[in-house]
N, C-alpha and C positions, 0 to 999 in steps of 0.2 A: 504494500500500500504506500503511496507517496501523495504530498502536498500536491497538485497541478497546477497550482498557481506559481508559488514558490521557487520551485523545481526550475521551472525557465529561465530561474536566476541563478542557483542556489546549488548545488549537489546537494545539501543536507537542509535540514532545517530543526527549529525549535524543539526541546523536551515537551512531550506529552500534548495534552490540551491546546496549549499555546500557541500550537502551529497551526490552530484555525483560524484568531485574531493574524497570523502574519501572511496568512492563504490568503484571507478575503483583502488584506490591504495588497498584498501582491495582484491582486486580480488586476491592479490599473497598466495600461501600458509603461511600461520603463520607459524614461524620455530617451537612454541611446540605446535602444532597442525599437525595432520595428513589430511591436507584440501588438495582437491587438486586445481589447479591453474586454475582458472576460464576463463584466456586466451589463456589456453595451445590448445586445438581444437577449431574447428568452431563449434560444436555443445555444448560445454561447456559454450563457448561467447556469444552465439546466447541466450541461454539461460538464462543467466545473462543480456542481456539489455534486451529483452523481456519483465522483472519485472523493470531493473531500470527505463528506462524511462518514463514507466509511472507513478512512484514514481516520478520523476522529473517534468512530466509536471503537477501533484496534487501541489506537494509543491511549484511550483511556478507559478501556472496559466496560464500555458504556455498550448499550443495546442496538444493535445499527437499524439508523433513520432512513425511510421515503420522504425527500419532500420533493414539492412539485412548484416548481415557480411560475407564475404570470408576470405578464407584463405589468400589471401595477406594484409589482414585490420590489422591481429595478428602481427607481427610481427611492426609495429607502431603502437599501440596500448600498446606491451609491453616496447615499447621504452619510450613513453610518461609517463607511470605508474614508469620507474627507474626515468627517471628525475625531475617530481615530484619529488619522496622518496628524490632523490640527493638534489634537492632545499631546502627541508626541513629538513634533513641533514645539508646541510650548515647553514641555518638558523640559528639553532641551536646551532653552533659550532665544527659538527662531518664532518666528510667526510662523510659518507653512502657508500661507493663503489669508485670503479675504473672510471676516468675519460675517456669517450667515446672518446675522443681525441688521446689518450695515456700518456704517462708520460711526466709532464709540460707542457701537451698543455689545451689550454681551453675549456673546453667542450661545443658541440654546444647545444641548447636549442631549441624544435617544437619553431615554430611561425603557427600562422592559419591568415584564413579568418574570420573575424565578419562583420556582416549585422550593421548597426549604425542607425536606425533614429529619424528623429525628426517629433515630432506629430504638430496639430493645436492647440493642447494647450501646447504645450512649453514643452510637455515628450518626455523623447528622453527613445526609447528600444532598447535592443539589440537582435539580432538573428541568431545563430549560422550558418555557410554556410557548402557545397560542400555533397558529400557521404561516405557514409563508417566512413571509421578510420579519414578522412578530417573532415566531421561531427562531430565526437562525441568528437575530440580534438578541435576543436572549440567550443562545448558544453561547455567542461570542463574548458577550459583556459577562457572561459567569466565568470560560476562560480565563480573561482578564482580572476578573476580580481573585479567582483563585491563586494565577499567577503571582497578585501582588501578595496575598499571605505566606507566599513563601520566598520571597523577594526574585522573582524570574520577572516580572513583566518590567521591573527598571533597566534591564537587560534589551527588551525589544527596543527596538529605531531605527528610523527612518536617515540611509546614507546620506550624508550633508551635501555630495555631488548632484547639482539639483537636475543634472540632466541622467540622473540617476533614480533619485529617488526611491529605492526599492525597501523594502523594510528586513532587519535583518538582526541577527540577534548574536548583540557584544559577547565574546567567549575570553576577551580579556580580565587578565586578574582582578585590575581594578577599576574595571566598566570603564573605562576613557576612550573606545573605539567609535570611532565617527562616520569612517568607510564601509562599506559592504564589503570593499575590497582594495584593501593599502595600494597593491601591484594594480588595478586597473582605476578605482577612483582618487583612492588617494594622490600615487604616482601626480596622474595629469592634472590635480587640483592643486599640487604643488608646484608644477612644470608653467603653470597657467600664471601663478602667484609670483613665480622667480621671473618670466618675463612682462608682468605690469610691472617689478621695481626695479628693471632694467631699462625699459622705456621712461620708466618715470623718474631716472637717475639720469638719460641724454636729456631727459627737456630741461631739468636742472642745470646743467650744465654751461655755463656762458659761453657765447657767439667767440669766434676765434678773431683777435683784437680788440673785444669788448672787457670791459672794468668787470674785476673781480666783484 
């Protein structure tokens, strides 16, 4: 079982759960990649949970889910996937995008339904509710939340190469990783930085017979 989102970027990806919050933000096209956007039709969708799911309910022991998307499921669904990206953005210290609010307002945030219970022996599970696009953002927002009680989801982020963008998950010691991948974003995000302070070291520079 593998991510199919992920995967077109990725050889591996996230422990357990988690790798469904980095599936669904992976579904957008990578800006240097020619992919295309895994939520843009109902037949591209359908196709992408198809694989995730059952990816999901392997890696986590969970019951494996049908669901069936329509076209009105896309359109939150792609809602969910910016605000992620934005959270993690902010996270970080970047905007990521325009706030859904407009200028100086706050931006609103999904909230779901989660299923909560408690067992005879003192476990408590959780289990995602409703259909559709209701379903699988409560899938993904219990992920997430799970993630954070164990400290995995400060891990997830989105590469700071914005023609990158992919979302990807720090394996560094002490979470400092910014690239998806040092060798191809990093690299040219530094290659890019060393010739803006070389151009911007000649214009500095005075005209030949001109005052110091």
């Amino acid at each position: 079982m593998t991510w199919p989102a992920t995967e077109r970027y990725f050889p591996t990806a996230v422990p357990g759960g988690l790798g469904l919050v980095q599936d669904i933000l992976n579904t957008a096209p990578s800006g240097g990649a020619p992919d295309a956007d895994l939520l843009g039709d109902v037949a591209a969708a359908q196709d992408w949970i198809s694989v995730a799911l059952p990816t999901w309910a392997e890696r986590t022991g969970r019951t494996a889910v049908r669901l069936t998307l329509t076209e009105e499921d896309l359109p939150k669904l792609r809602q969910l996937r910016e605000q992620l990206r934005r959270a993690l953005h902010s996270r970080c210290g970047s905007t990521g995008g325009e706030s859904e609010g407009g200028e100086g307002d706050t931006p609103r945030f999904t909230s779901c339904a989660l299923q909560v219970s408690l067992h005879g022996d003192a476990a408590l599970t959780t289990e995602p509710e409703g259909e559709g696009w209701r379903w699988l953002t409560s899938a993904v927002l219990c992920e997430a939340l799970l993630a954070q009680t164990t400290g995995e989801w400060r891990r997830l982020k989105i590469c700071r190469n914005e023609r990158c963008a992919t979302a990807f998950y720090d394996r560094s010691r002490n979470n400092s990783g910014v690239w998806h991948s040092t060798r191809d974003c990093g690299n040219a995000a530094n290659l890019r930085a060393s010739r803006q302070r070389r151009r911007a070291g000649a214009d500095a520079e005075p005209a030949p017979g001109g005052r110091a």
